[in-house]
N, C-alpha and C positions, 0 to 999 in steps of 0.2 A: 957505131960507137954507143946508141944510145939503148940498142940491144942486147951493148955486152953487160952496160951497167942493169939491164934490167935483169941479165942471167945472175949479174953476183950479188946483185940484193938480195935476189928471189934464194940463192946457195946460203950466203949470213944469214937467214933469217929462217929458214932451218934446222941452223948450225945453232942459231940464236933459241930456237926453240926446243930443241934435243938435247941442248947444256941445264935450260931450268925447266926442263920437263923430268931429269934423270933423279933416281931415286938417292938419297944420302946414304950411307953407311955411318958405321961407330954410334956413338950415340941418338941421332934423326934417324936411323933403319926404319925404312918403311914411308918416309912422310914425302910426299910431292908437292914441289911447290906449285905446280897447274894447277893440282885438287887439293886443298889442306888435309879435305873431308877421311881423306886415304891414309890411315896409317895405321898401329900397335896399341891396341889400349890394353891385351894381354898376350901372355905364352900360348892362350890356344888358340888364338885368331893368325890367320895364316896372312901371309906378305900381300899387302896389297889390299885388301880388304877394304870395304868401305865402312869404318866405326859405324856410321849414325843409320845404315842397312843396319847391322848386328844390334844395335841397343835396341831400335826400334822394334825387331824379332821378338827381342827377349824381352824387354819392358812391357810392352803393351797389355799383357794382358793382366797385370797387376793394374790397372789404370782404370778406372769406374767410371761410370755417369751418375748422377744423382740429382733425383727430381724429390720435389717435395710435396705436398699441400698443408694450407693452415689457415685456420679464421684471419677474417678481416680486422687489422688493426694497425696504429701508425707505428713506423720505427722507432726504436729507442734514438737513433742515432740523426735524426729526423726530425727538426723543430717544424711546431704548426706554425700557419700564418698564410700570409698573401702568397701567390704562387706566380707571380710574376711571370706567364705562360708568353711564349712569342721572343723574351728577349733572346739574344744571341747565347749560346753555349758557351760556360767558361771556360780554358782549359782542362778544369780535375771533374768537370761534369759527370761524366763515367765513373770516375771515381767514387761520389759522393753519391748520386742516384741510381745508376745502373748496378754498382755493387751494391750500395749500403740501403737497397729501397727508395720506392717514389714515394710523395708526399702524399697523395691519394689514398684513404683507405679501402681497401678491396682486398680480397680473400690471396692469400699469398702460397701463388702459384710458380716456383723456382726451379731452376736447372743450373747445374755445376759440373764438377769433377771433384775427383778423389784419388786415393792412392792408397792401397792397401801395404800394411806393413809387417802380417804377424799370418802364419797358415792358418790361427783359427778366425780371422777375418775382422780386427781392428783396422779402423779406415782413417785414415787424416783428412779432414778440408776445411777448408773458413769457415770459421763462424757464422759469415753472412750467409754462407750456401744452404746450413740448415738453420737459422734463425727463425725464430715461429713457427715453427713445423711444429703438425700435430699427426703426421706421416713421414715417413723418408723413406724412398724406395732406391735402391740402390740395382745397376744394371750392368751385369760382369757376362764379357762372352772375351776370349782368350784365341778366339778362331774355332771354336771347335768341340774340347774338351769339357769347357766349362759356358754353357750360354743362358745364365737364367737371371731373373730379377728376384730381389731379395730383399725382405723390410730388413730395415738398421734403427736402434736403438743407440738416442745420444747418451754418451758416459761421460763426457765431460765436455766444458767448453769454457774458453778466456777470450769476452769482447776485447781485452784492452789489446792484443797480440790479435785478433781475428782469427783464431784456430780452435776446431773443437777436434773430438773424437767423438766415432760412431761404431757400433758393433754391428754384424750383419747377424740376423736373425736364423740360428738353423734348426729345424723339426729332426726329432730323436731319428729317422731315416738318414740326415745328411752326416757322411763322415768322410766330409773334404775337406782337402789342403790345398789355402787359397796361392796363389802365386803372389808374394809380395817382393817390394823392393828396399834394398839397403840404404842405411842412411852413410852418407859421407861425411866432410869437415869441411863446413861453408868458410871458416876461419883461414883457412886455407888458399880458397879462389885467388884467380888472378885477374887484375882484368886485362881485354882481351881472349879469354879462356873462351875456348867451346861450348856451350851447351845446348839440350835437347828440350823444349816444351812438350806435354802433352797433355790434350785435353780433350772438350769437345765444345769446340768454340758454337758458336749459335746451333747447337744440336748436332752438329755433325762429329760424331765418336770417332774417339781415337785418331783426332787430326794430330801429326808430329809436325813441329818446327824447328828449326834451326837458325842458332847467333852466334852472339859471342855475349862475353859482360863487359856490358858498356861502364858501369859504376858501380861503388859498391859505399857502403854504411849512407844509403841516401834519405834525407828526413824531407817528409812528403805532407806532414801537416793531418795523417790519421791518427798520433797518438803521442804518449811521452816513451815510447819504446822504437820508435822507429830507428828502423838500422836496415833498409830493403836495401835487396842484389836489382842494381837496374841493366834488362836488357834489352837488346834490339831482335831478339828470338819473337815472331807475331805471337804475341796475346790477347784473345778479343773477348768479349762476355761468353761465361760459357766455359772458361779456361782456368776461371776461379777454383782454388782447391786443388788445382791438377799437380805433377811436380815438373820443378825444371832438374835436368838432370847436368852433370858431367861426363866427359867420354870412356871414363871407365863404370859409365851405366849405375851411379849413386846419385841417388837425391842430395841436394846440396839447394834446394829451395824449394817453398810450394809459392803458384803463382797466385794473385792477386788482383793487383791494380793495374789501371794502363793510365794513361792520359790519352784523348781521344781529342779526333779532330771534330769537324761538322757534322760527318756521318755517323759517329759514337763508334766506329772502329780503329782499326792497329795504327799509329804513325810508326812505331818505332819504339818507343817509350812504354817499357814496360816494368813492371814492378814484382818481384818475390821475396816471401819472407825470409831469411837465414834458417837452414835447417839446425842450426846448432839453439838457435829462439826456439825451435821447436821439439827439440832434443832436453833441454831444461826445466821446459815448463811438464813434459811428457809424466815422467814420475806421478805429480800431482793430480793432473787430467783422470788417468789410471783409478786412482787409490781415494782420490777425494771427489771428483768430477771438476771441482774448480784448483783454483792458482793462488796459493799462501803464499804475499810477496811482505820484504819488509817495508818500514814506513819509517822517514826520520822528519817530517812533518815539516817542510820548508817550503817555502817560493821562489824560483831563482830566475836568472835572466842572462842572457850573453852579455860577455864586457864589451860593448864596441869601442871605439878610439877615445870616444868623448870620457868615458864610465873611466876606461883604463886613465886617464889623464886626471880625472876627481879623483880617483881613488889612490892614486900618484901607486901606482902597482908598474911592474917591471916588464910585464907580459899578458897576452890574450889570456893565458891558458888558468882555466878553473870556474869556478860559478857562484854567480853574486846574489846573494843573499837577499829577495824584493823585500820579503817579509817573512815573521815568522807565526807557526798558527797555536796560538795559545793554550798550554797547556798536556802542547808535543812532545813528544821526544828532544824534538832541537831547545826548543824552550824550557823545558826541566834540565840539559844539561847546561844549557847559558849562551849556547849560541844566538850574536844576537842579526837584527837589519843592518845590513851594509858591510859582513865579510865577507870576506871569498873564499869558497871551500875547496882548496889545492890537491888534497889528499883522504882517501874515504879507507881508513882500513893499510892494505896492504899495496892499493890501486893509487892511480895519481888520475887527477879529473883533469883531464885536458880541455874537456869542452863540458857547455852545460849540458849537452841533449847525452851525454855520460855520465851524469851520474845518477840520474834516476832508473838507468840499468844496474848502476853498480848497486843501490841502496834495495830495488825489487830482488837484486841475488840473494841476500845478506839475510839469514836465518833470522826469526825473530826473538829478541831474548837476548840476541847477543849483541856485549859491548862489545865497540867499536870505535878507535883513534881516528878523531877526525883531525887535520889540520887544515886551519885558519889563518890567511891572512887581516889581521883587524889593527888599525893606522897604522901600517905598513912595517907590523912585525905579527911575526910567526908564533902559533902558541895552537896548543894541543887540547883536545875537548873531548873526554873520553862522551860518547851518547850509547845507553840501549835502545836498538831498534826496536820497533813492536808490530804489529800485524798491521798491514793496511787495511783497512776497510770501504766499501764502497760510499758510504758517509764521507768517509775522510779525502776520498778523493774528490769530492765535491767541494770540500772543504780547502783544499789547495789549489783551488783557481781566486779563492778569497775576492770574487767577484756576485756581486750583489746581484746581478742582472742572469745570472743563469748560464755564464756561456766561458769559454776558455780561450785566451789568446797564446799568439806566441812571435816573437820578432821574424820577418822575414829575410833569412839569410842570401846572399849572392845565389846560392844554388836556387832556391824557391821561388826570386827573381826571375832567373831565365825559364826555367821550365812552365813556369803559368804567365810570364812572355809581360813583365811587367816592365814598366820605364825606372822605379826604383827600388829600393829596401824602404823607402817611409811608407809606416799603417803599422797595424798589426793585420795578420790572418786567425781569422776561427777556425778554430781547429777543432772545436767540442760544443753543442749547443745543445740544455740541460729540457728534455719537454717538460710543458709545463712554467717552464720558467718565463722573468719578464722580456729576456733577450728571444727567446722562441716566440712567446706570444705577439711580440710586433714583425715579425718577421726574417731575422737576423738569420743565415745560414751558415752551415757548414762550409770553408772557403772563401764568403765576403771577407772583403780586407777594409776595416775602418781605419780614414784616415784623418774624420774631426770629428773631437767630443764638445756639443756646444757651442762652434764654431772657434776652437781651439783646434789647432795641427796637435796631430799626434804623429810621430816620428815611430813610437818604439814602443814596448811593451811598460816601460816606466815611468813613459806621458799618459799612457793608457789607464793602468792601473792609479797612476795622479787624479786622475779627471774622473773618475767612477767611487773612487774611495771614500767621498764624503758625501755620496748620494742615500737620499734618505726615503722612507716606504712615502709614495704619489710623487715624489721629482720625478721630471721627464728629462731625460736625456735626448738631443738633438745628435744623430751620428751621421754623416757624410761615409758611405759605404761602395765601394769601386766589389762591383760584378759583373764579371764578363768582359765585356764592354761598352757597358754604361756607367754611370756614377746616378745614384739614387741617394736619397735621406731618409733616415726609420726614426719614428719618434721611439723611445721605449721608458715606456713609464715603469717605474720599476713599483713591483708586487708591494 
């Protein structure tokens, strides 16, 4: 008996396996559920086929290494101060020193990826990958055809987005057609979707990996533009610049950031730009070398539960006015502290970390409807936008001490693996300044000014705002996993 049941398990589970083994018809033609990897990304790929063999064929050799050299000098993005060497690793570690430079000065010697886009040899990668270069060598081999190294000349470059463009240098003999890759529509993604990393993680070229997208418009605390595709495709140093692709073989991101465990390699958590971020700003790169964005000269902040109930508003959605910077745009048209901007234009602001994409789109010159919620009625404010400038952006952190905060949302919780949303995160720390010079970093999260709790970006900006040149501020700052004090005497 106990033989026979062993023959009909062992027969069902065959039977079991031959039913989701078998390939679909109608519209799934081609896909198995054994292998996902198995399907139709076109009309000339034949049944069966493995996509991420065929991209890998055909991308690869569009796909670059890029090394650099350049004098010794500190990061921009890189405040001086104590170096706190031995503590524990925080989680955006990687992020903030592996990518963005160590604190250290010494001669900056770098390695990336790239991705060429154009036959005559325009190359995309992070800004980090060739920041300070006073060289970039760039090194294309296709298997065969093409195997040589080649100096590149930067044409443009935007720190706030981490993307530049590079040309590849050719002598009146060369007259090739480099292989490059198409762009897609990141707007588009799904998550869950397929995609293809490549790069050359710790020097090793043209490593391919394979995910899916785990998340998409994820704000990670590099910038007021953030909107990264997050996936679980390995990305590890090295992989910066590189693209992640979709399985019809289009860029649809350039990679980035990871968040790193102990060893400063892959958990899972990986970070790309949107190629449509980089499809926009493209034009400008080109034509001008940098990024004309508009400027409507405000401070704002998330409404949390508390804000929503003072302001006796109906809904999350839109962004609250901290302050405004005198003599702005918002402020010549009359907007004033304490509305909430619903509508920018033709867009409706859902969230804050939205509208300072919508207001960078937005031509300079032109008037623009805003709508305002102010004591909870609706009214319309025509503003012209005007050119940002790098001044001004400095100017909209309206913070004394040199450095930029910003509220810690649920998401930036889990992933830097905090107990809550009270602090604020630094997100920008100005060298030079008094926040830099005591030691405040990119990432620490302050949680008292003073020995005052700060909950939020508007206990933060309370407690700093009537500091005057020699007051010292006392902050209580959670890194890693310790909590330290930085006195910072402001300039």
């Amino acid at each position: 008996m106990l033989n026979q049941l062993k023959r009909v398990s062992a027969v069902s589970f065959l039977v079991f396996l031959w039913t989701f083994s078998a390939t679909f018809t109608g519209p799934m033609a081609g896909v198995s559920l054994v292998n996902p990897a198995y399907a139709l990304s076109s009309q000339n790929m034949p049944l069966g086929s493995n996509i991420f063999v065929e991209i890998a064929k055909e991308k690869n050799p569009a796909v670059v290494n890029i090394s650099i050299r350049g004098k010794a000098q500190m990061s921009s993005r890189t405040p001086r101060g104590p170096q706190f060497r031995g503590e524990p690793r925080e989680p955006f570690q990687d992020f903030y020193d592996r990518f963005f430079g160590q604190q250290d000065p010494q001669p900056r010697r770098g390695m990336g990826s790239g991705f060429i886009i154009s036959p005559e040899g325009l190359v995309l990668t992070n800004y980090h990958v060739v920041q300070g270069a006073d060289e970039i060598l760039v090194n294309i081999d296709d298997g065969g055809a093409i195997e040589k190294e080649y100096e590149a000349t930067l044409v443009g470059s935007d720190p706030k987005t981490d993307i530049a463009l590079i040309k590849l240098v050719l002598d009146g003999k060369d007259k090739v057609k480099f292989p490059h890759l198409e762009f897609g529509d990141s707007d588009k993604l799904e998550v869950g979707e397929w995609v293809m990393a490549i790069g050359n993680p710790f020097g090793l070229s043209h490593t391919v990996t394979v995910g899916v997208v785990s998340a998409k418009d994820r704000a990670i605390g590099s910038g007021p533009y953030d909107e990264f595709i997050q996936t679980d495709a390995s990305i590890n140093p090295g992989n910066s610049g590189g693209p992640l692709l979709n399985i019809k073989g289009q860029v649809i991101g350039m990679n980035t950031a990871i968040i790193s465990g102990s060893t400063g390699g892959n958990v899972g958590i990986g970070f790309a730009i949107p190629i449509n971020m980089v499809k926009a700003i493209l034009p400008d790169l080109k034509e001008k070398g940098a990024v004309t964005r508009g400027w409507l000269g405000v401070m704002i902040q998330k409404i949390t539960p508390e804000l929503k109930d003072s302001f006796n508003l109906s809904s999350f959605e839109g962004a609250l006015v901290g302050d405004v910077i005198p003599g702005g745009p918002a402020d010549q048209a009359g907007i004033k502290r304490g509305d909430v901007i619903i509508q920018f234009g033709k867009e409706k602001v859902e969230t804050m970390e939205s509208l300072p994409k919508i207001v960078a789109a937005t031509p300079p010159g032109e008037a623009v409807n805003v709508k305002v919620i102010r004591d909870g009625k609706e009214m319309n404010i025509s503003v012209t936008i005007e050119v940002l400038k790098d001044e001004e952006t400095k100017l909209a952190a309206l913070d004394p001490l040199g450095i930029q905060t910003q509220d810690i949302t649920p998401e930036l919780m889990q992933s830097m693996e905090l107990e809550s949303t009270d602090g604020v995160l630094v997100s920008d720390v100005t060298p030079g300044e008094s926040g830099g010079e005591a030691g405040l970093r990119r990432g620490d999260i302050i949680t008292e000014v003073n020995r005052k709790p700060v909950a939020n970006t508007q206990d933060y900006q309370a407690a700093v705002r009537g500091l005057k040149s020699g007051d010292t501020a006392l902050m209580l700052v959670k890194r890693g996993g310790t909590t330290i004090y930085i006195a910072v005497k402001l300039n």
